[in-house]
PASEBA-546424 format. One record per residue (C-alpha): residue number from 1; residue in three letters; x negated, y, z. Coordinates in steps of 0.02 Angstrom, whole numbers, m for minus. Each point is the difference from the previous one (the first is absolute). Layout:
<recs>
seq	type	X	Y	Z
NUM	ALA	X	Y	Z $
...
</recs>
This chain:
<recs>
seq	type	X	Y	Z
1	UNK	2756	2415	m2601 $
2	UNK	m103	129	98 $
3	UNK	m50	m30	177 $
4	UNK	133	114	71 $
5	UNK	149	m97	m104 $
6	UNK	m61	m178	57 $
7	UNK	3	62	173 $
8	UNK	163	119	m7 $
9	UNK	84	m192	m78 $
10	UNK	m86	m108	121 $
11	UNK	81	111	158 $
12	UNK	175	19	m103 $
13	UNK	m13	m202	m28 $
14	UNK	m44	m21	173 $
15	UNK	140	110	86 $
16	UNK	120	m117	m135 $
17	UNK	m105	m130	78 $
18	UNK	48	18	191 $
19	UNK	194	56	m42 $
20	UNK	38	m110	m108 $
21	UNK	m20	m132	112 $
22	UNK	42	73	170 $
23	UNK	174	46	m96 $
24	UNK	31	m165	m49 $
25	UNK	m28	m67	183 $
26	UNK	120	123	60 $
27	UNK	127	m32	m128 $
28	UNK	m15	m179	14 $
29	UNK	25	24	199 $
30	UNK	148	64	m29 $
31	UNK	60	m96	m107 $
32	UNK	m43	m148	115 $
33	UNK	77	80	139 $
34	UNK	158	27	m88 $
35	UNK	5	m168	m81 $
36	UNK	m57	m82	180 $
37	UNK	158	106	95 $
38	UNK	122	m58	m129 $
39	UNK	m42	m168	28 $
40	UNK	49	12	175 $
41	UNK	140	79	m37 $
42	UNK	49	m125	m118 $
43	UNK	m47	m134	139 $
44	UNK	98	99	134 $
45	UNK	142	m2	m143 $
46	UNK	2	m182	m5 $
47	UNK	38	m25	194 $
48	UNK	132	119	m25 $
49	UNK	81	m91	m155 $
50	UNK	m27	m191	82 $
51	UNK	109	96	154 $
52	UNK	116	53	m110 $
53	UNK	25	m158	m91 $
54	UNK	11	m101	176 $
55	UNK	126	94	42 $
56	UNK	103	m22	m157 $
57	UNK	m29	m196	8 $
58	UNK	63	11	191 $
59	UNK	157	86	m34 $
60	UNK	28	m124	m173 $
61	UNK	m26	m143	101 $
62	UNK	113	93	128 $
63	UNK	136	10	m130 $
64	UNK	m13	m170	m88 $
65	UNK	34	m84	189 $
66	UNK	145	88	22 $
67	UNK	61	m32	m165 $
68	UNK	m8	m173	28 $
69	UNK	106	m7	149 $
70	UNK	153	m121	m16 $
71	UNK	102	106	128 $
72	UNK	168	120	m10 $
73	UNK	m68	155	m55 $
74	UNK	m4	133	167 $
75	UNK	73	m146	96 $
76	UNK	m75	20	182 $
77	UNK	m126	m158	m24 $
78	UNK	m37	96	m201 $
79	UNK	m43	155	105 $
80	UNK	m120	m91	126 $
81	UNK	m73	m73	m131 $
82	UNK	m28	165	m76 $
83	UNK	m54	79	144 $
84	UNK	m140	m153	35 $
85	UNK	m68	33	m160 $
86	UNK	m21	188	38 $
87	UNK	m78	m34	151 $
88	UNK	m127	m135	m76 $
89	UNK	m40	117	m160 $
90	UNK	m121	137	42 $
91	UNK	13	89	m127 $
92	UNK	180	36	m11 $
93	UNK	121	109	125 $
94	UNK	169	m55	m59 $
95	UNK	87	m131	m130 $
96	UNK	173	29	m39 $
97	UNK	109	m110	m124 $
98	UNK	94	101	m138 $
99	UNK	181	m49	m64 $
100	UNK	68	78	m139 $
101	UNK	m115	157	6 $
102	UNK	33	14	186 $
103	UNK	m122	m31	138 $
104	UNK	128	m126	112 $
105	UNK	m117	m45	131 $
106	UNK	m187	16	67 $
107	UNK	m110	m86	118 $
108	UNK	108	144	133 $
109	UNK	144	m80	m26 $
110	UNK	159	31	m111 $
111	UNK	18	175	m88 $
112	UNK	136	110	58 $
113	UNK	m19	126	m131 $
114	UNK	m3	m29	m189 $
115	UNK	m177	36	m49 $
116	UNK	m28	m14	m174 $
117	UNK	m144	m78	m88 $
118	UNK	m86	69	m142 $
119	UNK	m89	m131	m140 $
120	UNK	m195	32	7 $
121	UNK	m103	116	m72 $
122	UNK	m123	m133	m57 $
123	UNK	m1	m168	m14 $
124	UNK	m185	m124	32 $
125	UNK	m71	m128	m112 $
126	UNK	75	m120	138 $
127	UNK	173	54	m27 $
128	UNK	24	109	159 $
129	UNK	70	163	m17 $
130	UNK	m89	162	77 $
131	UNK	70	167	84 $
132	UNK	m119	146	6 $
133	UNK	87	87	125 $
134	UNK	133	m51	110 $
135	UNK	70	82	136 $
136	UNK	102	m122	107 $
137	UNK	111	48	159 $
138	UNK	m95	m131	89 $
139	UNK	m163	89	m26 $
140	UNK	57	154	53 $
141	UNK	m24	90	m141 $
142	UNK	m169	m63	m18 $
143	UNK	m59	m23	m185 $
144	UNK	m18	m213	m16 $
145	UNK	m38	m98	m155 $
146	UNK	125	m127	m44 $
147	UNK	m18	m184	m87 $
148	UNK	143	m99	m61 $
149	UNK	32	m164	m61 $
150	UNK	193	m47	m63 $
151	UNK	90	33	148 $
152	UNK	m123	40	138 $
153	UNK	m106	166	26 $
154	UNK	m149	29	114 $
155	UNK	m29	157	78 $
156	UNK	m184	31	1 $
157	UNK	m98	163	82 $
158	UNK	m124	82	m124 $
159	UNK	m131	m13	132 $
160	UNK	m19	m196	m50 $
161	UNK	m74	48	m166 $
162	UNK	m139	128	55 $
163	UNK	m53	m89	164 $
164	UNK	m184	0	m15 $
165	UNK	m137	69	86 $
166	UNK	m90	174	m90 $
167	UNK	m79	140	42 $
168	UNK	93	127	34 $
169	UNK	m60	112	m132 $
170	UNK	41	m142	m133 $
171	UNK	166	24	m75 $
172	UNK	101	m152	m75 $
173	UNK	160	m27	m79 $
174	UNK	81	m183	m54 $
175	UNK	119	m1	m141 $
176	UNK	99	m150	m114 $
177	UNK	m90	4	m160 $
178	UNK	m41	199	m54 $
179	UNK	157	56	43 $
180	UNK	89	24	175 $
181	UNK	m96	11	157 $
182	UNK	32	m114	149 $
183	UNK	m78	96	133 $
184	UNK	m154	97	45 $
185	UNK	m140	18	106 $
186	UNK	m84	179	77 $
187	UNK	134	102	m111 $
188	UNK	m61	25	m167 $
189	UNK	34	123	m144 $
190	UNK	172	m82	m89 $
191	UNK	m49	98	m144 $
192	UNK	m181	m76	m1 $
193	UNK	71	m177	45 $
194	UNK	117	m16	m158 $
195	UNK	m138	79	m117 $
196	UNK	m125	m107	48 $
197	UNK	137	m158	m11 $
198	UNK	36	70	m184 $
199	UNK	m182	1	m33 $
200	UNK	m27	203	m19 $
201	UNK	m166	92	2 $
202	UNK	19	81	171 $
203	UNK	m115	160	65 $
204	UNK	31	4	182 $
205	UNK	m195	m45	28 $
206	UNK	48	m141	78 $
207	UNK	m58	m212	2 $
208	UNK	122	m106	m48 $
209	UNK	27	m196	m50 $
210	UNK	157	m96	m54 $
211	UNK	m3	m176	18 $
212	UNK	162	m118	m88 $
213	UNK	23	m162	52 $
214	UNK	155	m99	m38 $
215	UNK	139	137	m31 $
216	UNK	m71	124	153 $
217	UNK	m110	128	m21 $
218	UNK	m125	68	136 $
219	UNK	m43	182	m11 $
220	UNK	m148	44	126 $
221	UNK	m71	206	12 $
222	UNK	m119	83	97 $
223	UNK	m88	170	m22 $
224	UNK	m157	5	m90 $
225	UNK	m105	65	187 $
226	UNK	12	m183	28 $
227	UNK	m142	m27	m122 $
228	UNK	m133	83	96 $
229	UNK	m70	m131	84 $
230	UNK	28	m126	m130 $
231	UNK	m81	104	m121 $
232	UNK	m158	46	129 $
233	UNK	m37	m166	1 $
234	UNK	17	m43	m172 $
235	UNK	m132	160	m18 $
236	UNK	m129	m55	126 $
237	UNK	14	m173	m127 $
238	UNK	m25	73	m163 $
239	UNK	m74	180	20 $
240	UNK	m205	m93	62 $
241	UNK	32	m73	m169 $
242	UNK	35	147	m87 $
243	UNK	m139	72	82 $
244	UNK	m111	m136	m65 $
245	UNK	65	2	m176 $
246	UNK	m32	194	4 $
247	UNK	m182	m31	68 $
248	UNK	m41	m120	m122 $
249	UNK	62	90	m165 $
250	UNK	m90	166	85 $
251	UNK	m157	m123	15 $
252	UNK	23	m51	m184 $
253	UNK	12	193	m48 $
254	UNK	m160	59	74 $
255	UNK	m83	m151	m61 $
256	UNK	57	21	m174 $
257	UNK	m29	198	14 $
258	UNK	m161	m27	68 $
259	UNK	m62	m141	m132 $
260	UNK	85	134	m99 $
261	UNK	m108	161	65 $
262	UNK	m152	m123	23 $
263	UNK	m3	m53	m192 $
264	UNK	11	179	m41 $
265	UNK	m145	49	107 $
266	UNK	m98	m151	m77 $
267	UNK	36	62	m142 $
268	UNK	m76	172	20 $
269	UNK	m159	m87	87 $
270	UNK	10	m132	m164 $
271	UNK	m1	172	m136 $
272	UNK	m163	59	106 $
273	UNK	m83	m139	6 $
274	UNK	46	m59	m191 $
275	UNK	66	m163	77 $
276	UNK	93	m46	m194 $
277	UNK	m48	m97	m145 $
278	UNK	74	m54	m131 $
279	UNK	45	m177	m87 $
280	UNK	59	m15	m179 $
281	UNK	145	m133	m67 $
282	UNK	m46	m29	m176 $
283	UNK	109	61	m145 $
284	UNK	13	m153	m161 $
285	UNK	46	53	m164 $
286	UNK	148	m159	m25 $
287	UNK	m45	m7	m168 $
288	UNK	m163	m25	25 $
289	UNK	m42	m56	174 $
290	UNK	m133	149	3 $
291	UNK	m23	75	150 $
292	UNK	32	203	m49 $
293	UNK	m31	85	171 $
294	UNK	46	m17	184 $
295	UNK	135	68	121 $
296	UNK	m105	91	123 $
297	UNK	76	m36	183 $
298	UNK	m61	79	162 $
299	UNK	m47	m124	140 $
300	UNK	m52	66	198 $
301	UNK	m128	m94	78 $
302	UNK	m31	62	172 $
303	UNK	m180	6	89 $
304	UNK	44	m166	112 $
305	UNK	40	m93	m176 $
306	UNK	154	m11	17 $
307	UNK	122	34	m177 $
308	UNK	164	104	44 $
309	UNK	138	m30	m147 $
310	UNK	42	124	m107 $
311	UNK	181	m25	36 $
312	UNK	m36	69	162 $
313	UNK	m109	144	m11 $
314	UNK	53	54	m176 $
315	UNK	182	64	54 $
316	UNK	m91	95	152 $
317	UNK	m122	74	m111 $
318	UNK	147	67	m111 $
319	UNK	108	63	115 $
320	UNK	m141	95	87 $
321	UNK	m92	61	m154 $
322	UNK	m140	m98	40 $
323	UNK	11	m90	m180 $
324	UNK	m54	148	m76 $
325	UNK	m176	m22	59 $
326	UNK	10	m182	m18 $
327	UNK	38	m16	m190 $
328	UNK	m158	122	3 $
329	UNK	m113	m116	70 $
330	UNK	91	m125	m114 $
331	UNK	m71	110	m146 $
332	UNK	m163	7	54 $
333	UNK	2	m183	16 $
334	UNK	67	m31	m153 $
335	UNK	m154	116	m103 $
336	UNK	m127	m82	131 $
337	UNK	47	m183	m37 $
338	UNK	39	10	m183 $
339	UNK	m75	139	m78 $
340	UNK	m128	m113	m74 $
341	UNK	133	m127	m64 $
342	UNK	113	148	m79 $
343	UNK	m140	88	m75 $
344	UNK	m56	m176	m82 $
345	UNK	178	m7	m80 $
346	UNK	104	126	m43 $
347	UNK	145	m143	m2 $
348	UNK	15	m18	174 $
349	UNK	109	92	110 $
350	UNK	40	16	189 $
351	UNK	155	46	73 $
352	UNK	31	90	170 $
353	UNK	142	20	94 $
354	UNK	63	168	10 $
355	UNK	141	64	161 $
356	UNK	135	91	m20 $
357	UNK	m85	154	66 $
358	UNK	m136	4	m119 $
359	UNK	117	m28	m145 $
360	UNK	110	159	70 $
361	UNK	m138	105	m6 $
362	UNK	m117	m50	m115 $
363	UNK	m146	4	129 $
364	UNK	m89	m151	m27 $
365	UNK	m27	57	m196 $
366	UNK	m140	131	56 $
367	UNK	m74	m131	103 $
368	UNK	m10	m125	m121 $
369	UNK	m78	103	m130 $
370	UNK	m128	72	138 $
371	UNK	m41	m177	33 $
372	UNK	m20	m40	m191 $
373	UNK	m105	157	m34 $
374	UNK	m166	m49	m57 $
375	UNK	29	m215	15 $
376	UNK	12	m14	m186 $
377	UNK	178	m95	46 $
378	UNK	137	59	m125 $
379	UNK	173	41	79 $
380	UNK	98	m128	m129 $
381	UNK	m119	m141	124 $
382	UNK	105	63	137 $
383	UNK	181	m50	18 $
384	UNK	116	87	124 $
385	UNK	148	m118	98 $
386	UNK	136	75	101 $
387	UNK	154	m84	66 $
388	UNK	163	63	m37 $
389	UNK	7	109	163 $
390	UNK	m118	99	m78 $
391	UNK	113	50	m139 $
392	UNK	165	66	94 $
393	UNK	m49	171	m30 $
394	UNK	15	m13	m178 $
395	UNK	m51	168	m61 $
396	UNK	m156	m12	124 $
397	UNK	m52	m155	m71 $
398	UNK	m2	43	m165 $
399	UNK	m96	138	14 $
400	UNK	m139	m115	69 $
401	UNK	29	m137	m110 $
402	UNK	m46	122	m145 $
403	UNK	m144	76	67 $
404	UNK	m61	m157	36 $
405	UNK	18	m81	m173 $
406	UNK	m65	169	m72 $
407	UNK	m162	m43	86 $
408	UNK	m1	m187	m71 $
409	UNK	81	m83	163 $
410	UNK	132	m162	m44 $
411	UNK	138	27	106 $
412	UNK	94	m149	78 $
413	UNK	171	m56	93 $
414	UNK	m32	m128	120 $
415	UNK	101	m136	102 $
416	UNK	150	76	m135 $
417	UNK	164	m38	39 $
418	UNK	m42	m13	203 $
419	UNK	53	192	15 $
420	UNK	90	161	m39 $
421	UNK	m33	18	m186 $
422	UNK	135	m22	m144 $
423	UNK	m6	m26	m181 $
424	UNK	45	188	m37 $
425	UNK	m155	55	115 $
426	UNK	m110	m122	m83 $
427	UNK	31	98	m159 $
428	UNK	m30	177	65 $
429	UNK	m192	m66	61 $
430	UNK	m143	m50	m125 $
431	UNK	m54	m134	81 $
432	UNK	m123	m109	m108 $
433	UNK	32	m177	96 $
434	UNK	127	m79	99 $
435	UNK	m55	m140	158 $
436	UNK	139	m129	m2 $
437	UNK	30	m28	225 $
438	UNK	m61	m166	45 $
439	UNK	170	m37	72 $
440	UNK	79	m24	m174 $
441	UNK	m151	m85	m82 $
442	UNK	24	m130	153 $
443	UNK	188	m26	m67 $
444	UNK	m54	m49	m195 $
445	UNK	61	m210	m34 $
446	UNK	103	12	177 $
447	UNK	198	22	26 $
448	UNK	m23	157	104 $
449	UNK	108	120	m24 $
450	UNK	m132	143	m42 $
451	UNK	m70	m119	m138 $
452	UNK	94	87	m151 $
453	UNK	m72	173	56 $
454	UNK	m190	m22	m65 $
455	UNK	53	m7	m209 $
456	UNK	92	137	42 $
457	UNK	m136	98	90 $
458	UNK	m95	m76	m166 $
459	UNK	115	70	m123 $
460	UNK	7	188	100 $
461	UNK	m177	9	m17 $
462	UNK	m23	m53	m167 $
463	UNK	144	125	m42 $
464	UNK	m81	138	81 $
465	UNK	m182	m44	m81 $
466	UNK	m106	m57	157 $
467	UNK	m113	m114	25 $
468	UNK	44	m157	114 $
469	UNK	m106	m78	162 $
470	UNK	77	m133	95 $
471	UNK	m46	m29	174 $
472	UNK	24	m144	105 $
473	UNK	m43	m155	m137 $
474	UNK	m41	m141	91 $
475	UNK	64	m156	m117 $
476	UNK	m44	m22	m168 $
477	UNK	169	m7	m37 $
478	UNK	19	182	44 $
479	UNK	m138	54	m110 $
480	UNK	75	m96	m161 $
481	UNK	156	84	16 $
482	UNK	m64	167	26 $
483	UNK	m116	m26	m145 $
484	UNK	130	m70	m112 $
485	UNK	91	181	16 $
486	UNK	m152	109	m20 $
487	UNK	m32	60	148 $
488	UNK	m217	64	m14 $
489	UNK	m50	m38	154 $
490	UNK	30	m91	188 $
491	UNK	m107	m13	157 $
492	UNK	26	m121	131 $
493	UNK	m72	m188	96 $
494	UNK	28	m91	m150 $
495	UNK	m137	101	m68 $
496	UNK	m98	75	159 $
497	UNK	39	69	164 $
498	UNK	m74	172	27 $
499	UNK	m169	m19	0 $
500	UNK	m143	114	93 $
501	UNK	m122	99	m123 $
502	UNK	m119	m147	m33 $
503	UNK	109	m129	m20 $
504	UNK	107	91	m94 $
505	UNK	m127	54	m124 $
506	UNK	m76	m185	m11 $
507	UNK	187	m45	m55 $
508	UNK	27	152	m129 $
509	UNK	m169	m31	m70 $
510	UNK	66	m211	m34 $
511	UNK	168	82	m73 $
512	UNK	m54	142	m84 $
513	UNK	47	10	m210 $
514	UNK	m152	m53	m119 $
515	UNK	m25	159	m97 $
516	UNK	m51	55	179 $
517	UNK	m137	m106	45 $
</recs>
C-alpha cells in the first residue's frame, strides 16, 4: 500500500470513525426518548384505567345494594332507598329498576312514560351488563354509560372513566376490552382510536401507548413535538460519549496509520543502511536425517538492537514494493554467507522466498544471475519459494517459472493449501517441489478436522511428480508419518530452529551426507 492509499484509508476510516458513533448516539437518543415518553404514557394510562375501573366497582357495588333490598319494588320507602344509594355512589347519576323490559321507577320517582330498556351491548367478567351509549331523558340528551345487574340499571356519565389529570396536548381514550370506547379525553381521532385498539400500523407521526388491564383498555396520544426536550436530554447523555468513542477509534487510526507510515519510513532508512540479515531453518532429508540445505529467512535488526518480526514488516514491505529490494539484500546474503559451503558441495541447496511481484514479472531472475556471475555457485544450488499468491496470474507465472528452471532454478509452492491455488492450476505450472503449510502438518495423529487433508496434499503431489518438504515438524511422531509416505524432506524445531550463518553452518556441517565430507 503506497503512502497516499494508507493515508486516503486512514481519513476514510476515520470519517467512518466519528459517524459511526455520533449516529449511533443520536439514534439511540431517540430511541430513548421515544421509549422514555411511552413509558409515561403508559404510566399516565394506568391512572386513567385504575379511574375507570373505580368507577365500575362503585356503580357494581351500587347495583348489588339495591339488589338486595327486601322492599316493594318503586314502593315510596324502595324509591328512597334508591335515591340514598344515588346520592352515596359517586360515580353514578341515576339507578332505575327494570320490570319486564320497562324502566318502572328511578331514584326520581315513579315513571310516567313507558321507557323501554334495551339488553346490553356487553356484558363484564363480573356479570354486569354495559351500554356504550345511552341517551336517557333524564340526562337531557346527554350521552351516559349504563351498568345493569338483573333488574336494576345505573346511569353513569362518561366523564367518570377519563377523569385524570394530562396535559392538554395528551390525548386519551378508555375502552372495554379493544372494542367500544367509554369516553375520551382532549378529542381524539375516532379513526386513530379504533386502529390503534385493533392493533394497526398507524402513520399519523404521532406517540402512542395502549395499556390493558382487566377487560379495559387505555389508549394515551400525543404528537411527536413532545419529544424535544425528552430527546435533548437524552442527547446531552449519550452524544459526550459518542464523542469519546469517535475520539478514541480516530486516536487508534492515526496511531495505527502512523506505526503504519513509520514502519514504512523505517523501512526505507533500513534498505539504506542494509539493516537485514538473514537466518536459515535447516532442510532434513527424512530418509536420511541429512541436513540438504536451508530455508533462507530475512530477519531486521535495527541500530538500537532491537529485532522487529517479520510478520510485521514483511506485509508493509509487500504492499509498498519495498520487498523487492529486500529479497535483494537477501541474495547477497545468501552468496556472502554460504558461498563457501555451496561451492564445497554441489548437494546443498538454499531456498529464498520469492513475492508475488517478482514471480509476475520475472525480475528477480536477472538479479539472481547478476549476483551468481562469477561466484562459481551453480543455479540448481539455488531454490526459488513463492506462496500461492504469487501464482494467481497463471499465465504470468509460468512464464517465470520456465525461465527460471531453464537457468537451473528449483521452483517451489510454499505454505500449499493456505491460498488461492487449485489442483487444475497446479497442473498448468512446472513446479519441481511442493511445501506442505505447517497448519496441516500440526493436524497429523489429532481429530481435527483438517487432519485428512495432508495424504491428500501427499497424493496431489506425488500425482503431479513434485518433490515434497514439510514444514512445521515438531514431534517425532510427525516426522515418522511423513517419512512412512515418502515425503524427501521437512524442516522444523524438532530438527532446528532457523539458525544465523554460523550456527547454521556448524549444524549442516554435523548433518551433512558422508560422501560429502
Amino acid at each position: 500500500m503506497r503512502r497516499k492509499r494508507i493515508i486516503v484509508t486512514s481519513v476514510l476510516v476515520a470519517v467512518i470513525g466519528v459517524a459511526a458513533p455520533l449516529s449511533l448516539a443520536f439514534y439511540l437518543s431517540s430511541v430513548r426518548a421515544e421509549q422514555g415518553e411511552q413509558e409515561r404514557l403508559r404510566l399516565l394510562a394506568g391512572y386513567a384505567l385504575e379511574r375507570a375501573h373505580r368507577s365500575i366497582a362503585s356503580a357494581s357495588m351500587a347495583l348489588r345494594s339495591a339488589d338486595a333490598l327486601d322492599l316493594v319494588p318503586c314502593s315510596e320507602a324502595h324509591i328512597q332507598q334508591l335515591r340514598r344509594i344515588t346520592i352515596t355512589t359517586r360515580s353514578i347519576d341515576d339507578i332505575g329498576y327494570v320490570e319486564n323490559g320497562m324502566l318502572k321507577c328511578s331514584s326520581t320517582g315513579m315513571e310516567d312514560k313507558r321507557i323501554a330498556v334495551t339488553p346490553a351491548d356487553f356484558t363484564l367478567a363480573n356479570g354486569m351488563g354495559l351500554d356504550f351509549n345511552l341517551r336517557p331523558v333524564v340526562s337531557g340528551g346527554k350521552r351516559m354509560v349504563g351498568l345493569s345487574y338483573r333488574a336494576y340499571k345505573v346511569l353513569i356519565d362518561p366523564v367518570r372513566f377519563s377523569d385524570v389529570i394530562v396535559d392538554s396536548d395528551i390525548q386519551m381514550a378508555v375502552a372495554i376490552g379493544r372494542g367500544g370506547v367509554l369516553d375520551t379525553l382532549h378529542h381524539p381521532d375516532p379513526a386513530l382510536v379504533q386502529a390503534l385498539l385493533a392493533g394497526k400500523p398507524t402513520a399519523d407521526g404521532s406517540i402512542h401507548a395502549l395499556l390493558y388491564r382487566d377487560g379495559l383498555t387505555a389508549v394515551m396520544i400525543e404528537p411527536r413535538s413532545k419529544l424535544n426536550d425528552r430527546l435533548r436530554r437524552e442527547q446531552l447523555l449519550l452524544l459526550p460519549l459518542g464523542l469519546l468513542m469517535a475520539a478514541f477509534i480516530v486516536g487508534i487510526v492515526i496511531w495505527l496509520s502512523r506505526r503504519r507510515l513509520s514502519l514504512m519510513g523505517e523501512l526505507k532508512i533500513a534498505i539504506e543502511r542494509r539493516e537485514f540479515f538473514v537466518h536459515y531453518q535447516p532442510i532434513i532429508a527424512l530418509d536420511t536425517g541429512v541436513c540438504v540445505g536451508a530455508e533462507a529467512l530475512i530477519r531486521w535488526r535495527r541500530p538500537d538492537g532491537s529485532m522487529i518480526r517479520p510478520d510485521l514488516f514483511i506485509p508493509v514491505a509487500e504492499d509498498s514494493d519495498l520487498i523487492l529490494p529486500i529479497t535483494d539484500q537477501v541474495i547477497a546474503c545468501v552468496i556472502a554467507d554460504m558461498g563457501a559451503a555451496l561451492l564445497a558441495d554441489r548437494e546443498l541447496h538454499i531456498a529464498i522466498n520469492l513475492c508475488a511481484s517478482d514471480i509476475e514479472t520475472g525480475r528477480v531472475l536477472d538479479v539472481l544471475e547478476r549476483a551468481l556471475d562469477g561466484t562459481g555457485i551453480e543455479a540448481q544450488q539455488i531454490w526459488l519459494e513463492a506462496t500461492e499468491r504469487g501464482f494467481i496470474n497463471v499465465e504470468a507465472a509460468r512464464a517465470t517459472i520456465d525461465k527460471a528452471r531453464a537457468r537451473g532454478h528449483a521452483v517451489a509452492i510454499d505454505d500449499f493449501g493456505t491460498g488461492y491455488s487449485s489442483l487444475s492450476s497446479l497442473q498448468n505450472l512446472p513446479l519441481d517441489a511442493l511445501k506442505i503449510d505447517k497448519s496441516f502438518v500440526d493436524t497429523i495423529g489429532t481429530d481435527a478436522a483438517t487432519s485428512s487433508v495432508t495424504p491428500h496434499i501427499i497424493a496431489m503431489a506425488r500425482t503431479l511428480n513434485m518433490l515434497i518438504v514439510a514444514e512445521g515438524i515438531e514431534t517425532q511422531q510427525q516426522a515418522d508419518y511423513l517419512r512412512e509416505r515418502k515425503v524427501e524432506f521437512g524442516q522444523g524445531w524438532l530438527f532446528a530452529k532457523a539458525l544465523p550463518a554460523a550456527e547454521f553452518l556448524t549444524f549442516y556441517r554435523a548433518r551433512r551426507a558422508p560422501s560429502s565430507t
